[in-house]
C-alpha positions in Angstrom: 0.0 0.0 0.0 1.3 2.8 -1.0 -0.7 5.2 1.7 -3.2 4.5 4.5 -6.8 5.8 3.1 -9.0 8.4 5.9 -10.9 5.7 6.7 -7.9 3.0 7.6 -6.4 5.7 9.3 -9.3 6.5 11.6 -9.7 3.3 12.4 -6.4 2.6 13.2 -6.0 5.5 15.7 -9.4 4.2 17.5 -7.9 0.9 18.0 -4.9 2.1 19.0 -6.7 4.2 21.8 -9.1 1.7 22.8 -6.2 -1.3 23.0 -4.0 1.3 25.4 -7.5 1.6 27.6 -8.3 -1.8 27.5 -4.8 -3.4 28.9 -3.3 -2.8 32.8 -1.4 0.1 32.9 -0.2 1.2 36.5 -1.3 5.4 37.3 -3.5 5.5 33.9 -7.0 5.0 33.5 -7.6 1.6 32.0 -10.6 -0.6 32.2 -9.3 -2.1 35.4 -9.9 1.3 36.9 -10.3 4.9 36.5 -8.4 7.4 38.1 -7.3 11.1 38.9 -10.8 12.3 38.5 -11.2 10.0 35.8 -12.7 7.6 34.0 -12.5 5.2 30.8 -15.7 6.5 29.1 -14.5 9.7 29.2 -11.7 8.7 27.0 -13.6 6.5 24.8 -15.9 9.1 24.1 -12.5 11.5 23.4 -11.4 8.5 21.1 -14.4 8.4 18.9 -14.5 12.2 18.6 -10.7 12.8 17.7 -10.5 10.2 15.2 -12.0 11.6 11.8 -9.9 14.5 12.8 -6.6 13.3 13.5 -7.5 11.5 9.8 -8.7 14.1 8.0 -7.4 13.9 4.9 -5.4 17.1 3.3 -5.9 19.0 6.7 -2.6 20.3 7.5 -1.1 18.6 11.0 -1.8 22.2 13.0 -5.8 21.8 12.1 -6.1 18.4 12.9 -4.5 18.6 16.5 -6.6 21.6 17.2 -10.0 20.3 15.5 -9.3 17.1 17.6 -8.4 18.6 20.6 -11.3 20.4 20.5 -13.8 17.7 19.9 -12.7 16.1 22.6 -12.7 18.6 24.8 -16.3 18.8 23.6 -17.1 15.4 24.8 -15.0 15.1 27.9 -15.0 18.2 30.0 -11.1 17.9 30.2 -8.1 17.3 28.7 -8.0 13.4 28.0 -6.0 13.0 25.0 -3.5 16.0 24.2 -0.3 14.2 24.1 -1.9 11.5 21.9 -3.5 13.9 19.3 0.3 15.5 19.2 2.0 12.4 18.5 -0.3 10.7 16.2 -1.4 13.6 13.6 2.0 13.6 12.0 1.7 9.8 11.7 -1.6 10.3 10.7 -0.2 12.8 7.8 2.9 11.0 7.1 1.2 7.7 6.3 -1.5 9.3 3.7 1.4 10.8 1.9 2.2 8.8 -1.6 5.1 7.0 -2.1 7.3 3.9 -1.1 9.2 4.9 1.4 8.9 3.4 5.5 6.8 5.7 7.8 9.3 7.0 9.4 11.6 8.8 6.4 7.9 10.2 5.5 7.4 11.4 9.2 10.7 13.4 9.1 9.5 15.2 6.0 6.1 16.3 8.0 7.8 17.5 11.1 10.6 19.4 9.2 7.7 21.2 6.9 5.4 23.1 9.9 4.7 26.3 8.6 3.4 29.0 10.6 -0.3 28.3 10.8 0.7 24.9 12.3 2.4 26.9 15.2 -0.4 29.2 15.9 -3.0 25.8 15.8 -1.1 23.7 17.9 -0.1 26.6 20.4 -4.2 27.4 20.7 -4.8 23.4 20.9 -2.2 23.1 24.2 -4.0 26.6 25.4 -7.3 25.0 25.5 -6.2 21.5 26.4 -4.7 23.4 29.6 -2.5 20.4 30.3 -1.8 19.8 33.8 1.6 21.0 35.6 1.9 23.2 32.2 3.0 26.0 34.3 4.9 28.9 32.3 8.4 29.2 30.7 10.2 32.4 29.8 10.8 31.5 25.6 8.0 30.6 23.5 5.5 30.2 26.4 2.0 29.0 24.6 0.2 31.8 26.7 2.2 34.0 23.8 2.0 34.0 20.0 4.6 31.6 18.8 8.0 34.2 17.0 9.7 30.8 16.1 8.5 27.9 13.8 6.9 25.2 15.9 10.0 22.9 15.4 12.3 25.4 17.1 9.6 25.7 19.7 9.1 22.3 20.6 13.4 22.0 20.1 13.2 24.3 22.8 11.1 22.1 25.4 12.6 19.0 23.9 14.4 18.4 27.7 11.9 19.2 29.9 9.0 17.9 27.7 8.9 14.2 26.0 6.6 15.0 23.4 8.6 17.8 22.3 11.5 15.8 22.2 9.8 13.5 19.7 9.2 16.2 17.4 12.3 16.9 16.7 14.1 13.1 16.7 11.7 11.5 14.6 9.7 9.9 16.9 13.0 7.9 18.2 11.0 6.5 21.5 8.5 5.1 19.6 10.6 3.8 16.4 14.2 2.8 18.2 11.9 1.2 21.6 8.4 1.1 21.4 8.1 -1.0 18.4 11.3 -3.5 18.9 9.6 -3.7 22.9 6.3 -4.2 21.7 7.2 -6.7 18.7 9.4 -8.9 21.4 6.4 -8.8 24.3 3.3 -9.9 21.3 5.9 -12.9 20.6 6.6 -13.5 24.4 2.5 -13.8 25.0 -0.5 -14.5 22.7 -2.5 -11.8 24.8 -2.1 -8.1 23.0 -3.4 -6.5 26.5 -0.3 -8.0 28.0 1.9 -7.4 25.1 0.5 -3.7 25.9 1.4 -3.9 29.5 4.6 -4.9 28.9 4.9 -1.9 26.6 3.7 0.7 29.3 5.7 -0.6 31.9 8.9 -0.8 29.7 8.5 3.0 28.9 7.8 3.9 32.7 10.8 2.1 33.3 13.8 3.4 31.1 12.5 6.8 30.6 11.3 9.1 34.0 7.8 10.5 32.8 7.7 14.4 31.6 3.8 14.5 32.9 5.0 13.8 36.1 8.2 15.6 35.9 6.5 18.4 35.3 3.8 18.2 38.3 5.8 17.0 41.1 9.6 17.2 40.1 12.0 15.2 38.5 12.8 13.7 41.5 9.6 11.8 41.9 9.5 10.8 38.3 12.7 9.5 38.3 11.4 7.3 41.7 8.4 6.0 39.9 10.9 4.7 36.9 13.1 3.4 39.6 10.0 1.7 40.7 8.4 0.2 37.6 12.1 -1.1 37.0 12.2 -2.8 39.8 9.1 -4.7 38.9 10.2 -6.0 36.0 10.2 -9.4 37.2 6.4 -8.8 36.6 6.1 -7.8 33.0 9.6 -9.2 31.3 9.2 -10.6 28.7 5.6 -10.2 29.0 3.1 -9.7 31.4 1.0 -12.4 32.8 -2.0 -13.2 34.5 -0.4 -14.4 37.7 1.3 -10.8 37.9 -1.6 -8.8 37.5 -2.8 -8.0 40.7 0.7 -7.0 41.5 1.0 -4.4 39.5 -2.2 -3.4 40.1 -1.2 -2.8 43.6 1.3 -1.0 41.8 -1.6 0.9 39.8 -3.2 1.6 43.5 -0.6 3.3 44.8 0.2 5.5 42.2 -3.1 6.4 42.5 -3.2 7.2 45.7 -0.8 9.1 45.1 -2.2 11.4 42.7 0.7 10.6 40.1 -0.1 10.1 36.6 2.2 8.8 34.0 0.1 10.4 31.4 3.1 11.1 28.6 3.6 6.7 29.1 0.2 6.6 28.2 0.2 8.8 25.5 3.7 7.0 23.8 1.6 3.8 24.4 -0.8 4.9 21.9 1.8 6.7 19.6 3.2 3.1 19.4 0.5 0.7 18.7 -0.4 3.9 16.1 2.7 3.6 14.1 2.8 -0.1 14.5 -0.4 -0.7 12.5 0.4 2.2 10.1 3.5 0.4 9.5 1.9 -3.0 9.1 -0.9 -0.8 6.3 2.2 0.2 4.6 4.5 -2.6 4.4 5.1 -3.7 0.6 2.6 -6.7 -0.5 4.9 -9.9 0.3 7.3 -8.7 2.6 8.0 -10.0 5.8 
C-alpha cells in the first residue's frame, strides 16, 4: 500500500486508543480502573471524537490537533487525549502521503515542513487542552503568539517535555523502543493487552515521565521509573495473568498518590499507532 486511506487511518487511531484503555497500565486510567478524576468512558468518548480528525485527509497537522483537541474537549469536559493527538497527527499525515518509502523517512518530511499556521494551531490546541503541571516558561511560552517555527519551539522544550523531544528526533521513542519492545512482548504472550502492559511498563521504566516531571519534580518521576524497574520481574518478557494483581497494587498506589504517567500513556498509543500504520504500509509480500 502505497498510503493508509482516511478511513484506515481512523480506524487505526481508535484501535490504537481503545487497546492502550483496555490493557493494565499502573497510574492511567484503564478498564481495570479509573483514576485522577477520571474515567475510561471519558476517553472513549475522546477516542471516537478525535478520530476523523486526527485523519482528516489534506488537513494540514496544525488543524487536525486543534479540531481534535477540541472535539474532545467537547465530549470530555477535560483534557484526555493531548499528548496522543500530538503524537499521532503527524503519523496520521505521514502515512497518507504517496510514495514507497517506510513511515518513518515520510514522518521526518512532515515534522521538518510546519509552517506558521501549524504553530499558531497547535499553540491554541495546548491553550485549550490546559495540560496539567503546564506551568509557564520564559521563551516561547504557549500563553504567547509563537516568534519561532513550531519545530524550534518544541526543540526548545525538547528536555523538559517528552513529546517535544519527539518532534524533533523522529519519533525515536517510539521507532528505536516502542516497536522492537512491543514486537518482542506480542511474541513472548498470545495476549495483545499483555503485550501492551509490557509496553507501558517498559517506557515507565527506562525513561522518567515528563507529565510527572513536570507536576511534582524530577525527582519523583525519576522514583516511579526506579519503581516500575524494579518490577520488572512482573512484566519481562511479558506480562501475565499471575502478575496482574501486583502491578495493580502498583496501579493503586500510584493512585493514591495522585501521580499520573500520562506522557507513558500517550507514547503507548503513539506506538501501537505507528505499529499498524506500519503493518498498512508494508510492501505486499514482505516480511
Amino acid at each position: 500500500m502505497s498510503r493508509v486511506s482516511e478511513a484506515d487511518t481512523a480506524a487505526m487511531f481508535l484501535a490504537a486508543c481503545r487497546a492502550e484503555l483496555g490493557a493494565l497500565k499502573p497510574g492511567n486510567v484503564h478498564i481495570h480502573a479509573g483514576g485522577h478524576g477520571m474515567e475510561v468512558a471519558q476517553f472513549e468518548a475522546s477516542a471516537a471524537a478525535a478520530a476523523p480528525r486526527i485523519a482528516a485527509q489534506g488537513e494540514k497537522v496544525g488543524t487536525r490537533i486543534f479540531r481534535a483537541v477540541e472535539a474532545s474537549f467537547a465530549v470530555a469536559g477535560c483534557n484526555t487525549n493531548l499528548g496522543i493527538v500530538l503524537l499521532c497527527a503527524p503519523l496520521a499525515v505521514a502515512a497518507q502521503r504517496e510514495g514507497s518509502a517506510p513511515l518513518r523517512e515520510r514522518l521526518h518530511g512532515v515534522l521538518t515542513a510546519f509552517d506558521a499556521d501549524d504553530t499558531a494551531a497547535v499553540y491554541a490546541a495546548i491553550r485549550l487542552a490546559n495540560p496539567g503541571g503546564l506551568g509557564s516558561v520564559e521563551e516561547q511560552d504557549v500563553a504567547a503568539p509563537p516568534s519561532v517555527g513550531l519545530l524550534q519551539a518544541m526543540a526548545m522544550a525538547a528536555e523538559r517535555d517528552r513529546i517535544a523531544a519527539a518532534y524533533v528526533t523522529d519519533y525515536t521513542e517510539v521507532f528505536d523502543f516502542g516497536l522492537p519492545v512491543l514486537a518482542n512482548a506480542m511474541e513472548a504472550t498470545s495476549d495483545e493487552r499483555h503485550a501492551i502492559t509490557t509496553l507501558h511498563m517498559a517506557f515507565l521504566a527506562f525513561f522518567p515521565d515528563s507529565h510527572i516531571a513536570r507536576k511534582y519534580g524530577m525527582e519523583t518521576a525519576e522514583a516511579v521509573r526506579t519503581q516500575a524497574h524494579a518490577l520488572a520481574p512482573l512484566w519481562q518478557p511479558a506480562a501475565r495473568p499471575d502478575t496482574a494483581q501486583k502491578l495493580l497494587d502498583f496501579d493503586a498506589d500510584l493512585k493514591g498518590r495522585g501521580i499520573n504517567p500520562g506522557t507513558t500513556a500517550d507514547l503507548v498509543v503513539a506506538t501501537l499507532f505507528a505499529a499498524s500504520l506500519c503493518t498498512a504500509l508494508r510492501p505486499v509480500g514482505a516480511a
